[in-house]
LOLUM-564741 format. One record per residue (C-alpha): residue in three letters; x, y, z. Coordinates in Angstrom, 2 decimals, decimal comma, always signed. Example, Ala and Ser with C-alpha at 12.3 -4.5 7.8 and 13.67 -1.06 7.14 Angstrom:
! residues 2
NODE vodren      px      py      pz
NODE    ALA  +12,30   -4,50   +7,80
NODE    SER  +13,67   -1,06   +7,14
END
This chain:
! residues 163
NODE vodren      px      py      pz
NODE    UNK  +98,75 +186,59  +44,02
NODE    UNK +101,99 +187,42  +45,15
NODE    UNK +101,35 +188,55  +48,23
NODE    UNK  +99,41 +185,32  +49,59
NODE    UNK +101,94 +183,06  +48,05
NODE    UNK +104,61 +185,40  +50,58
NODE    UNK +102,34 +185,06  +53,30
NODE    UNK +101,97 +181,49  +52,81
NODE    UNK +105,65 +180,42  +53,29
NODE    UNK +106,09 +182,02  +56,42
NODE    UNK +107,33 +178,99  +59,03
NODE    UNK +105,35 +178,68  +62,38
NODE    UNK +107,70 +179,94  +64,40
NODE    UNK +106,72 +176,73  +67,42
NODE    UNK +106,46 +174,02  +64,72
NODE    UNK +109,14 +175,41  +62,01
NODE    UNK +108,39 +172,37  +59,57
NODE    UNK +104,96 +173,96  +58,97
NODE    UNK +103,80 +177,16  +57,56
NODE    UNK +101,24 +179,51  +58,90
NODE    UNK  +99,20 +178,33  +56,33
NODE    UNK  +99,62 +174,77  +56,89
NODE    UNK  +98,86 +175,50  +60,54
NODE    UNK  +95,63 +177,66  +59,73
NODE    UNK  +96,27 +180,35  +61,44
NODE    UNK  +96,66 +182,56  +58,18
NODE    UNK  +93,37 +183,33  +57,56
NODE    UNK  +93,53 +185,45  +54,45
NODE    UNK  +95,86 +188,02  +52,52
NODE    UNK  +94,08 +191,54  +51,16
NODE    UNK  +95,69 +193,96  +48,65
NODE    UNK  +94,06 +197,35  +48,36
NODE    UNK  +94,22 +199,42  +45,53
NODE    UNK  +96,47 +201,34  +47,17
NODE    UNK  +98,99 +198,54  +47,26
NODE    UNK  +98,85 +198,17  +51,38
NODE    UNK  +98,78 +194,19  +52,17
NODE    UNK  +96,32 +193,05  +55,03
NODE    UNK  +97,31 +189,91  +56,65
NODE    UNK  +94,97 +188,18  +59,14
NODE    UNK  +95,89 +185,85  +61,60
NODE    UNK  +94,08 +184,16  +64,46
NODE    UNK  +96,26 +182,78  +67,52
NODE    UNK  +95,64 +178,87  +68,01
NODE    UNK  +94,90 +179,97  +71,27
NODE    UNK  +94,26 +182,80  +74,14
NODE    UNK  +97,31 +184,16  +74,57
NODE    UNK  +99,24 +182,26  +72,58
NODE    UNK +102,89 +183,21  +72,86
NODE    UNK +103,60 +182,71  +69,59
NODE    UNK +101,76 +185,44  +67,74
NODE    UNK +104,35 +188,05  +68,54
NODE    UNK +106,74 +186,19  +66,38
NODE    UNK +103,94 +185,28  +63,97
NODE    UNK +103,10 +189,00  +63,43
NODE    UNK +106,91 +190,05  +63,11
NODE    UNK +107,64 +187,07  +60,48
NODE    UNK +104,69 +187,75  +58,16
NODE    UNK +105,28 +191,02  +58,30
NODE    UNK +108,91 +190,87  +57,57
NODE    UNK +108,57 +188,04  +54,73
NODE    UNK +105,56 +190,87  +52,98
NODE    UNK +108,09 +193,53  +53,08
NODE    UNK +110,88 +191,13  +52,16
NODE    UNK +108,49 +190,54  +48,99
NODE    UNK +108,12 +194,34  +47,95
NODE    UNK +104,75 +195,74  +49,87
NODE    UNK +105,96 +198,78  +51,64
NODE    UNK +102,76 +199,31  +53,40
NODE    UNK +101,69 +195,67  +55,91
NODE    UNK  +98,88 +195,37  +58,00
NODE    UNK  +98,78 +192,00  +60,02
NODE    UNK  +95,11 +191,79  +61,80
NODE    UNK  +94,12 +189,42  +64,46
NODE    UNK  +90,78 +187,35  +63,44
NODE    UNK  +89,50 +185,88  +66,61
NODE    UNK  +85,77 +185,10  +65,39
NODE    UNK  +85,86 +181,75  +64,25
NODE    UNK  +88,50 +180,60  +66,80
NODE    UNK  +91,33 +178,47  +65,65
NODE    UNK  +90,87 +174,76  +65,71
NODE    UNK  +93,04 +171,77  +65,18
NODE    UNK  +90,78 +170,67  +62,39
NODE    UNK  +92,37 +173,83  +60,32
NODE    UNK  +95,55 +171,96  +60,01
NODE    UNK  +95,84 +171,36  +56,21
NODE    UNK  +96,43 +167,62  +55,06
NODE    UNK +100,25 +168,72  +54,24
NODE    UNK +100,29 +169,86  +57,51
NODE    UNK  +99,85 +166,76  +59,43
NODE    UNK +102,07 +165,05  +56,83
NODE    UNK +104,50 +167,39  +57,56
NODE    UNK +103,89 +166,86  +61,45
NODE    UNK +104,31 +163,20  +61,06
NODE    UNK +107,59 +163,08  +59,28
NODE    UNK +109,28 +165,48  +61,99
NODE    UNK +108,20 +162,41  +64,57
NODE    UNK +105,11 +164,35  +65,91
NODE    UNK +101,37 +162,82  +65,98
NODE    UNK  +99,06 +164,95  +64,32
NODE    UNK  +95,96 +165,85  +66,11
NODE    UNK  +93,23 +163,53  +66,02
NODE    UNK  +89,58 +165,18  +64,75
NODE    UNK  +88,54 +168,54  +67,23
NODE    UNK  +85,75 +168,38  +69,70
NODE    UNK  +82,63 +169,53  +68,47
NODE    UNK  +81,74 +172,84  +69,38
NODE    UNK  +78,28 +174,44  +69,93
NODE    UNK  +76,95 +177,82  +70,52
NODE    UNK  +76,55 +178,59  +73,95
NODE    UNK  +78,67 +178,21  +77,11
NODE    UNK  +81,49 +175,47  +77,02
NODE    UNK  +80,69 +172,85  +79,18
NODE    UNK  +83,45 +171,62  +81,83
NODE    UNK  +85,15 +168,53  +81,20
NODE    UNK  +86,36 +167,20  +84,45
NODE    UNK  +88,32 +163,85  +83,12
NODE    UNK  +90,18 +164,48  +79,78
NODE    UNK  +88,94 +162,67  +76,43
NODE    UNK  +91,53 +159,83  +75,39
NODE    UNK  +91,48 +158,76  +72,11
NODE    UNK  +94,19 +156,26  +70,72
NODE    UNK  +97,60 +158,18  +69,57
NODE    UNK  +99,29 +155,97  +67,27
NODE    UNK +102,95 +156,35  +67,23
NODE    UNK +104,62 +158,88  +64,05
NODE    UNK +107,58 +156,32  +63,70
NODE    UNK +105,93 +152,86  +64,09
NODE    UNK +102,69 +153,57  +63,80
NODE    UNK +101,50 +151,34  +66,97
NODE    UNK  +98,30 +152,59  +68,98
NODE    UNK  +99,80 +151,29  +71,62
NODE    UNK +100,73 +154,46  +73,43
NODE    UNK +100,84 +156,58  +76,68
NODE    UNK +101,04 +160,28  +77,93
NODE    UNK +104,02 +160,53  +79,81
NODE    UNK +103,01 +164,77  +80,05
NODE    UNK +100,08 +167,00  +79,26
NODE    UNK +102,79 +169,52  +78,62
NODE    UNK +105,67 +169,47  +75,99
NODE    UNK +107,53 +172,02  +74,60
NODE    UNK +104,57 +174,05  +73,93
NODE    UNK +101,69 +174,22  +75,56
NODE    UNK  +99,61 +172,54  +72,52
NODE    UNK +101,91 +169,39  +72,82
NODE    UNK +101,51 +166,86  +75,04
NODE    UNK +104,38 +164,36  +75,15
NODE    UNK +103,97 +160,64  +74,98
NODE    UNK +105,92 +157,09  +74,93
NODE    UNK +105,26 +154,81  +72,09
NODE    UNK +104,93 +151,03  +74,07
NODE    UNK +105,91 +149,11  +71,11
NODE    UNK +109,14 +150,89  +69,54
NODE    UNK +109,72 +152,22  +73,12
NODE    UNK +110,15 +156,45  +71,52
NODE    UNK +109,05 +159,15  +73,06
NODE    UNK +107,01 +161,86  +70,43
NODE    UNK +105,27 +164,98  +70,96
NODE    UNK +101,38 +164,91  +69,72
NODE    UNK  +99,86 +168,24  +68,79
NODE    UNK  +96,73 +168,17  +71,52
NODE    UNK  +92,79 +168,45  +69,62
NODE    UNK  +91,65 +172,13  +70,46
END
């Protein structure tokens, strides 16, 4: 279908070496009879910044691709989780020198229970591969990076945080 293979080659506009659909964020692509395309997205988190730019790309790259009439809809029921990252994706992620996320916390129904002390889990380095790692901020670029120091190789490398 044209209009999902349009949809999924628009870049992230945070992390530009993957797609939305690498990123799982595109969560489908609808033609009507009428020809008008429905894109849905779902923001990786609560006001993600992002989705402004998200919106404007897809709907630019559907027009771009012929489809006069473009609908982009925000899906926020199942939330976005790390695990939605495709396989290319994290490839993609660790050849640009950032750790993929590590498997997502389980979630169950109900109210989300407080986690005073963070989870750590071993990061190993993009470039060397070593475990042997540290978080040198919770915060990178973007708020779903956190940045960290490789011990071994001694480079710094963002790591896209579990959500």
């Amino acid at each position: 279908m044209r209009a999902r293979r349009a949809a999924e080659s628009v870049p992230d506009p945070e992390l530009p070496q993957l797609t939305l659909a690498d990123l799982g964020v595109l969560r489908g692509v609808e033609v009507a009879p009428d020809g008008t395309v429905t894109a849905s997205l779902t923001p990786t988190y609560s006001g993600c910044p992002a989705m402004a730019e998200m919106r404007a790309d897809l709907a630019a790259r559907l027009h771009a691709a012929g489809f006069a009439e473009v609908r982009i809809r925000t899906v926020l029921d199942p939330p976005w989780s790390t695990d939605l990252i495709t396989p290319d994706g994290r490839r993609k992620l660790a050849e640009a020198g950032i750790a993929p996320p590590g498997p997502a916390p389980r979630r169950t129904p109900g109210p989300v229970p407080l986690e005073l002390s963070p989870v750590r889990r071993a990061v190993p380095c993009p470039r060397c591969g070593s475990a042997d790692t540290e978080e040198t901020s919770r915060f990178s670029a973007t708020a779903c990076k956190a940045l960290r120091r490789c011990r071994a190789c001694r480079e710094p490398f963002e790591h896209v945080k579990e959500i």
